[in-house]
Every structure is written in structure tokens, then in C-alpha cells.
TORNULO-143108 format. One record per residue (C-alpha): residue number from 1; residue in one letter; x, y, z. Coordinates in pm, 1 decimal. Layout:
<rs>
<r NUM, A, <X, Y, Z>>
...
</rs>
This chain:
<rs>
<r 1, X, <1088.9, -592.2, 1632.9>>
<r 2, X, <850.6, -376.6, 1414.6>>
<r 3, X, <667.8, -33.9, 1595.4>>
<r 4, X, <318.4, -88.7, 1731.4>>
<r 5, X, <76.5, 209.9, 1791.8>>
<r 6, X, <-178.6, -66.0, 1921.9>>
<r 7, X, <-292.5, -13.5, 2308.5>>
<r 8, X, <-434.3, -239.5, 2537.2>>
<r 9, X, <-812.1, -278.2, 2467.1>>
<r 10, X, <-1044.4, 16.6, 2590.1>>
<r 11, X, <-1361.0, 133.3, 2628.0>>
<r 12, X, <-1356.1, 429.2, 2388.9>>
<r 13, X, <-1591.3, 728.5, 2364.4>>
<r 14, X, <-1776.9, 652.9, 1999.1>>
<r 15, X, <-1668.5, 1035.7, 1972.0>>
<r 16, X, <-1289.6, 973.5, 1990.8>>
<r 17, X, <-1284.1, 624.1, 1825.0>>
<r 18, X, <-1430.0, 365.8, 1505.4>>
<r 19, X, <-1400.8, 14.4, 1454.9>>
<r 20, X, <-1331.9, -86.5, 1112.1>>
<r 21, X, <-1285.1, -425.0, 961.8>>
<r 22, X, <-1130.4, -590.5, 678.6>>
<r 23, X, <-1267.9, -870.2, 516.5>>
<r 24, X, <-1175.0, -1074.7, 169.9>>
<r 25, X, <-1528.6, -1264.3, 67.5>>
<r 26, X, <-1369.2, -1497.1, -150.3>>
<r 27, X, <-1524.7, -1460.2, -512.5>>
<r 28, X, <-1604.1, -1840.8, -505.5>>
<r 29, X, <-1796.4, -1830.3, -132.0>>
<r 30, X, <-2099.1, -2049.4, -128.2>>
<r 31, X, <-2222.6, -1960.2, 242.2>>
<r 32, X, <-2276.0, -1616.3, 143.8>>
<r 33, X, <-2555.7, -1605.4, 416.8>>
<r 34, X, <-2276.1, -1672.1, 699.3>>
<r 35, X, <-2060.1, -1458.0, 561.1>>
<r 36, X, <-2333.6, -1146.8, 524.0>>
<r 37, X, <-2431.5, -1259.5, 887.8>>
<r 38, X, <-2076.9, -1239.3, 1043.6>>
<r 39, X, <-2069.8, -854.3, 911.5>>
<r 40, X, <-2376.6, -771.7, 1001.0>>
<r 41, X, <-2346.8, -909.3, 1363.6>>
<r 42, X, <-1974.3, -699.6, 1403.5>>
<r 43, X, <-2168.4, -389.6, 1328.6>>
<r 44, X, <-1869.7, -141.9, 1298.2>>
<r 45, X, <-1848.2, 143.7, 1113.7>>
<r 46, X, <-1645.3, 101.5, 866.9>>
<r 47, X, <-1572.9, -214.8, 616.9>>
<r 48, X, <-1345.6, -249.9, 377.7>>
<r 49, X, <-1387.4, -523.0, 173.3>>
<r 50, X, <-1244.0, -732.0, -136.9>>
<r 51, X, <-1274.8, -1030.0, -375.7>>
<r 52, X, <-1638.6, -869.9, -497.2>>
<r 53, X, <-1811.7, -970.9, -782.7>>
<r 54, X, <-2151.7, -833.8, -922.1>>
<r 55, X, <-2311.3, -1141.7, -765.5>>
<r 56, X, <-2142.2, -996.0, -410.8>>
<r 57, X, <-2217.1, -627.0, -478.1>>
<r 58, X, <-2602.0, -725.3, -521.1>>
<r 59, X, <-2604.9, -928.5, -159.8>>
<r 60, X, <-2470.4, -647.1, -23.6>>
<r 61, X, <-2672.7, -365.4, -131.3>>
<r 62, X, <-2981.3, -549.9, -50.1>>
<r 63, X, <-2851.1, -665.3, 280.7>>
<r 64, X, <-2682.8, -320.2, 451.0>>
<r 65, X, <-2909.5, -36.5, 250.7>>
<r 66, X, <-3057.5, 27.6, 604.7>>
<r 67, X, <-2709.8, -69.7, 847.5>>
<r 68, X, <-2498.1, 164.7, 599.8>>
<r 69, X, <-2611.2, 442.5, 430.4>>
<r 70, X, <-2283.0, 497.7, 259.7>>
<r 71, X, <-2156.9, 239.9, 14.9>>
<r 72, X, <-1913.0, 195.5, -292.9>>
<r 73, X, <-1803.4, -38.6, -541.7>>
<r 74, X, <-1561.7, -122.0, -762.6>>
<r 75, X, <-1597.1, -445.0, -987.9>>
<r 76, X, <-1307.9, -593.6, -1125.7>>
<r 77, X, <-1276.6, -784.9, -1481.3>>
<r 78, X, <-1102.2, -1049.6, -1269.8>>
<r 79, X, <-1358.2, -1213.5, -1076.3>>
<r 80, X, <-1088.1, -1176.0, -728.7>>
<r 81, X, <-1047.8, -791.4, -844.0>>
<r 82, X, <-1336.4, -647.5, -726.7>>
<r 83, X, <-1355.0, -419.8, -375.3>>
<r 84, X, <-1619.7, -238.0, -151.2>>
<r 85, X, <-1665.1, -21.3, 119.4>>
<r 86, X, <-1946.7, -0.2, 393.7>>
<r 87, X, <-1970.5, 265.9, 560.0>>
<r 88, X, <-2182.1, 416.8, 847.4>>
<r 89, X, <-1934.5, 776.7, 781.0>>
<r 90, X, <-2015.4, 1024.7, 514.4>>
<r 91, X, <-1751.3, 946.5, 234.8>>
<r 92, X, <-1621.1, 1218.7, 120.8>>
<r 93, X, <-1400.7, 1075.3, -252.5>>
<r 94, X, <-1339.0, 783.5, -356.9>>
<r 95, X, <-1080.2, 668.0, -563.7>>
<r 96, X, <-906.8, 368.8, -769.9>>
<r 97, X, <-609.3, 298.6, -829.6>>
<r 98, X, <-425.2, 79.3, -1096.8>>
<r 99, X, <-137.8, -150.0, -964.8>>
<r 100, X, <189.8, -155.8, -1153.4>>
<r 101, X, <321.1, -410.5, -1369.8>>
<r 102, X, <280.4, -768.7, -1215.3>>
<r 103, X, <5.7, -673.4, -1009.8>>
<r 104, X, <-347.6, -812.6, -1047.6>>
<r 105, X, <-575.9, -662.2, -840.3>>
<r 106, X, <-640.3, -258.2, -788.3>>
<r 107, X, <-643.3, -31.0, -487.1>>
<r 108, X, <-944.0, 168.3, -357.6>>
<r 109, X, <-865.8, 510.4, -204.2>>
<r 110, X, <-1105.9, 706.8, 14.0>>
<r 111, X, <-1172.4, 981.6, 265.5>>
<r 112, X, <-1407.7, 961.4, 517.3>>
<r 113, X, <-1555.9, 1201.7, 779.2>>
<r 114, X, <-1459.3, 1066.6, 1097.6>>
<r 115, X, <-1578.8, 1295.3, 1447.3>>
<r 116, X, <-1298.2, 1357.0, 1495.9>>
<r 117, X, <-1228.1, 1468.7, 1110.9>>
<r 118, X, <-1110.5, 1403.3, 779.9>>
<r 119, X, <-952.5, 1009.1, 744.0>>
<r 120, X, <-740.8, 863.7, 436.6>>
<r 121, X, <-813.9, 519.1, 387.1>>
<r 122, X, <-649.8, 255.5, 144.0>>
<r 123, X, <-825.9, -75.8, 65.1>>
<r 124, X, <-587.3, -329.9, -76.6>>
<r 125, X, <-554.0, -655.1, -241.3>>
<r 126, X, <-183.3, -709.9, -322.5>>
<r 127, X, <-106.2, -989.2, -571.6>>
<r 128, X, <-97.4, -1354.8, -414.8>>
<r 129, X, <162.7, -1576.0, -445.4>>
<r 130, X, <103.1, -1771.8, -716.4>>
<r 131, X, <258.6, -1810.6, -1035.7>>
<r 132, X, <141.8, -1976.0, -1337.7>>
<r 133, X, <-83.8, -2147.5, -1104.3>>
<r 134, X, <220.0, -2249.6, -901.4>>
<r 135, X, <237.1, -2181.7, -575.3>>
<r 136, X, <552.8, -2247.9, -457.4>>
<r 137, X, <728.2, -2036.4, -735.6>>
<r 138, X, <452.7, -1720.6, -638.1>>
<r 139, X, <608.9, -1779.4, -260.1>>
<r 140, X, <931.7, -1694.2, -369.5>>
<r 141, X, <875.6, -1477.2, -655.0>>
<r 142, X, <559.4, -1229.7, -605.0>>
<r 143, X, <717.7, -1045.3, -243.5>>
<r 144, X, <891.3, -810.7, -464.7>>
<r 145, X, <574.4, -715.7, -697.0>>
<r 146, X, <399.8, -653.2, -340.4>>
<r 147, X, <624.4, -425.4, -270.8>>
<r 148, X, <576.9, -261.2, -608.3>>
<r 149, X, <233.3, -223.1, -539.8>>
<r 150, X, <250.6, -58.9, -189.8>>
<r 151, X, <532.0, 152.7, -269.8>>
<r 152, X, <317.4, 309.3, -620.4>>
<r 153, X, <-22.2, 322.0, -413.1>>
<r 154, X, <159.1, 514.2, -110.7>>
<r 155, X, <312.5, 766.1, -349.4>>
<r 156, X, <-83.4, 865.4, -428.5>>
<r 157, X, <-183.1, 899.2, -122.7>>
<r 158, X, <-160.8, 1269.0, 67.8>>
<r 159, X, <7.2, 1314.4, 381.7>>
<r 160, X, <-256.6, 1593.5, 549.8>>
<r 161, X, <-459.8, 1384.8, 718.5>>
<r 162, X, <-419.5, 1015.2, 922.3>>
<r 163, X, <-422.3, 698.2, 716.0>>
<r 164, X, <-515.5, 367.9, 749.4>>
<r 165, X, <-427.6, 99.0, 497.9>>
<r 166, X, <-558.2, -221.4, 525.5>>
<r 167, X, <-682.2, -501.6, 348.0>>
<r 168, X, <-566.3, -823.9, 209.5>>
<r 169, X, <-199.7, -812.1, 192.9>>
<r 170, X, <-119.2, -1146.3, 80.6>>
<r 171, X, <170.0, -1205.3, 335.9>>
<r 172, X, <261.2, -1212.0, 703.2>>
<r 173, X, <365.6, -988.0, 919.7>>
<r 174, X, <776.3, -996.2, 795.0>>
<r 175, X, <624.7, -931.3, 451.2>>
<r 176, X, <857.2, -638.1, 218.7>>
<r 177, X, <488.3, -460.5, 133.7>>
<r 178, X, <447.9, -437.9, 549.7>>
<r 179, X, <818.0, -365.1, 623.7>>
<r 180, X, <816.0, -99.0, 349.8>>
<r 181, X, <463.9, 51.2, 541.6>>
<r 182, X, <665.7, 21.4, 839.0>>
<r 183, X, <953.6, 241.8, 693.5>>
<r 184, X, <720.5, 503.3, 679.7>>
<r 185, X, <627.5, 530.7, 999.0>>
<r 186, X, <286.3, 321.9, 995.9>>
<r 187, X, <242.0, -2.0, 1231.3>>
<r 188, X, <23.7, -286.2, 1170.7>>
<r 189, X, <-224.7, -359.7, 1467.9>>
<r 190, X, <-137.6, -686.9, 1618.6>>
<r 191, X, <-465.2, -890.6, 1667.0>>
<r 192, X, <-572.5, -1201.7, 1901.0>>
<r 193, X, <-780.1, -1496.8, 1758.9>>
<r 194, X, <-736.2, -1695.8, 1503.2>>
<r 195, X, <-553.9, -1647.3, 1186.3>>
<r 196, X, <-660.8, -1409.3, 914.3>>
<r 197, X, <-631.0, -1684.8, 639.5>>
<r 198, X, <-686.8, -2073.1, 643.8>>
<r 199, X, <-737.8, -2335.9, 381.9>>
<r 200, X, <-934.4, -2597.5, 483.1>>
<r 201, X, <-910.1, -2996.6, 351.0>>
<r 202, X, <-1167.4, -3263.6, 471.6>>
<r 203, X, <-1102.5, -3664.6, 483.2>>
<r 204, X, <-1301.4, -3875.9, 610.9>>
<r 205, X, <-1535.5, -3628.3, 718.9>>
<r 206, X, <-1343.0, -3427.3, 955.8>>
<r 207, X, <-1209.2, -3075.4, 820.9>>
<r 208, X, <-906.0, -2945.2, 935.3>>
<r 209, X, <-621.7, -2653.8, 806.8>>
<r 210, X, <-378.7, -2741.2, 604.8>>
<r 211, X, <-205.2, -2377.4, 578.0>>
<r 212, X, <-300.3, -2101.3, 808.0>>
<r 213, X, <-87.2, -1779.9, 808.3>>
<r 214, X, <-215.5, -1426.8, 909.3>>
<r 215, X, <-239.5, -1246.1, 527.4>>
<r 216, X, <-453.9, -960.3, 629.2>>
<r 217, X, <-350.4, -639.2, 830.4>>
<r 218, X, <-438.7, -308.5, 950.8>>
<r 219, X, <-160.4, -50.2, 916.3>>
<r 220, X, <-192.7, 309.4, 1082.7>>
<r 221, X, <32.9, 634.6, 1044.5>>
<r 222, X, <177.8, 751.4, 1382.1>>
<r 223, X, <-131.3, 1029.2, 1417.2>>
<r 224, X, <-373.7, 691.1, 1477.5>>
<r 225, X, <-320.5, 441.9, 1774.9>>
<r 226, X, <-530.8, 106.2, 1755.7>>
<r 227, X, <-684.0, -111.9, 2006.0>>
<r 228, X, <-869.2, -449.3, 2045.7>>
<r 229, X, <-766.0, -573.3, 1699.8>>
<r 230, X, <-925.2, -921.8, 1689.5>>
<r 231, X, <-1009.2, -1223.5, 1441.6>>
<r 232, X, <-1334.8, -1375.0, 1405.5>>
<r 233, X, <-1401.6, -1691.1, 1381.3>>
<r 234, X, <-1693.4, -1693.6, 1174.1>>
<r 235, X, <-1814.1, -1640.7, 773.1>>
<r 236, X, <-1769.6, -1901.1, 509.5>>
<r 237, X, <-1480.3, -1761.6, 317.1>>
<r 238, X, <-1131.2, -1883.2, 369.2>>
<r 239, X, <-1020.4, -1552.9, 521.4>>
<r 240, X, <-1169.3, -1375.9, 828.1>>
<r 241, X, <-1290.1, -1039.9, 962.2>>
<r 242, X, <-1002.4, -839.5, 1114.4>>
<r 243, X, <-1138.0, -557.6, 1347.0>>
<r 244, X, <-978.8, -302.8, 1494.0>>
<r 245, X, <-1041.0, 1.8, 1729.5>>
<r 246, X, <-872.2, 326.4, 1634.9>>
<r 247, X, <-846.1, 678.7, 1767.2>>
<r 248, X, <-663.8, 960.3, 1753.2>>
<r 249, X, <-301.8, 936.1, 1907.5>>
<r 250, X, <-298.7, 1089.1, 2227.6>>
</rs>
């Protein structure tokens, strides 16, 4: 069984701790309104977020330029390639980062000024599993180029300060991109709620999942314990907003 650093949920001292969330917006999202709503409402303070397109990156800015004052993006020539960050921290740098061979989507690196200082962050969206439109051959050929991907973005990342990397991962938990993560010391933050990802079919009027698996993780270094990592149920894209607590380590 994999290492946690997660705790049982706690009141925390906004001094010690921030909630950050992950969220994939799904390029193709009609119900932006829900989905704008459902960050809104969490109100953390940090948000990573991916799948953004131009169309996305103008909702945004319109919506949060009071909630967060800090905000970057990074627009993708594939439509599922772009990312952004929210943020109610000062960011510090930001950086991007180009996957290796196979991959399709990039990496977002930044640094932001926590109170209780300096925090790496990685915002990724590792290459689904699909291939040549086929999704049963991306199931069992695309874990290894996830693991590509993880393995190059980890070897830019410094090791001087605590990291979180988190994002859209693209597999569960047993994943090689996760156990490699794990190999280095970092532990995803189990969460309670539904699952991360769901695709939805309707017949006869009545909508219900046909796959459901949780795709989307938060990963912390051993200097970082989490707490209260939950799913909402809410938004209109086929993923949903991961949240998570986290502090120093005690």
C-alpha cells in the first residue's frame, strides 16, 4: 500500500495551511456558468487548472479579476492543451514545460509565496489514453508515455523548497506516472466524494455513468502533509474539483 502524508481533516490556522484545487474544464464545456460558479463558491487559494482555451481564459479573467489578483495562462495549439492558475498568493515564476515524445499536452511550473514561504508547484495534464482515437489500445499503450512525462517534468523541478504536483493525471491511483511520484517520496492525498472523472450517457431521459475512475490527484513531497481532500459534485465538465488542505509537515 502506497505512503500517505494526508491527516484526518482539521481546522487549520489560514497561517499554517492553503486549500488548493485542481480542476480540468473540459475544452468542449457548455455550462461554463456552473462550472465558473462551482470555483467561485470553493473559494480556495489556489487553482490549478487545465483543458483552457482562449474562449476559457476570457471567462475567467472577467469572472475572478476581483477573487484573484494573481493569474496566468498558458494556451495550447491543441484546444485540450491549454492550463491556468488562480491564485490569491503572490506568484513568484512561472514556467512551461514541453512534454517528451508521445506526449500531448505541456506542464506549467510555478512558485508561489505561501505564509509559511516559498512553494513549487507543478500543474499537469499527462497524455490520455487514447490512441488513434482508440481507446482501448491508449489503455494499454499510453501508461508508459505517462511515465515519460512525469519522470522529464520532475527532473526540472528543484528540490529546495516543498512541492506539490497535481493536476489531471489521466490514470488511477496504481498508475506508473503516480507510482514513479511515489518513488520519490511524494504521496497522493486520498479524497472522499465522488470520483474525479465520469462520462455520462442519457437514454430515455435519465443520465447515468458509464465509466467513472478517479484520474485526477494531488501529490505532496514528505515536507507537506494534506488534509480534507474532497470531490465536488458540481460544474458541468466531465471531471471535478479536487480540493485539498495542506500544511507544513509537523
Amino acid at each position: 500500500m502506497a505512503a500517505t502524508h494526508s491527516q484526518p481533516a482539521a481546522a487549520e490556522s489560514p497561517s499554517k495551511a492553503i486549500r488548493l484545487m485542481t480542476y480540468n474544464l473540459n475544452y468542449g464545456n457548455w455550462d461554463t456558468k456552473a462550472t465558473l460558479d462551482a470555483i467561485a463558491k470553493a473559494d480556495v487559494d489556489v487553482v490549478l487548472l487545465q483543458e483552457i482555451t482562449n474562449d476559457w481564459k476570457q471567462l475567467l479573467e472577467k469572472r475572478f479579476k476581483d477573487q484573484y489578483a494573481h493569474q496566468a495562462y498558458r494556451i495550447h495549439t491543441r484546444s485540450a492543451g491549454g492550463l491556468a492558475v488562480l491564485s490569491k498568493l503572490p506568484i513568484k515564476s512561472e514556467d512551461y514545460f514541453t512534454g517528451p515524445q508521445g506526449s500531448w499536452f505541456p506542464a506549467g511550473r510555478l512558485v508561489v509565496e505561501a505564509a509559511f514561504g516559498a512553494l513549487q508547484i507543478l500543474n499537469v495534464h499527462l497524455r490520455p489514453a487514447v490512441e488513434g482515437g482508440n481507446w482501448i489500445k491508449g489503455f494499454m499503450s499510453t501508461p508508459p508515455i505517462r511515465k515519460r512525462e512525469i519522470e522529464a517534468y520532475w527532473k526540472q523541478l528543484t528540490t529546495d523548497m516543498p512541492t506539490i504536483i497535481a493536476g489531471d493525471f489521466n490514470e488511477d491511483p496504481t498508475g506508473l506516472a503516480v507510482g514513479f511520484l511515489e518513488g520519490q517520496g511524494l504521496a497522493r492525498c486520498t479524497t472522499s466524494g465522488p470520483t474525479t472523472w465520469h462520462y455520462e450517457t442519457t437514454t430515455n431521459g435519465k443520465t447515468s455513468d458509464v465509466l467513472k475512475m478517479d484520474i485526477d490527484h494531488v501529490m505532496t513531497d514528505k515536507r507537506l502533509q494534506t488534509s480534507d481532500g474532497h470531490v465536488l459534485d458540481t460544474g458541468g465538465s466531465d471531471h471535478r474539483p479536487v480540493i485539498v488542505t495542506i500544511k507544513p509537515a509537523s
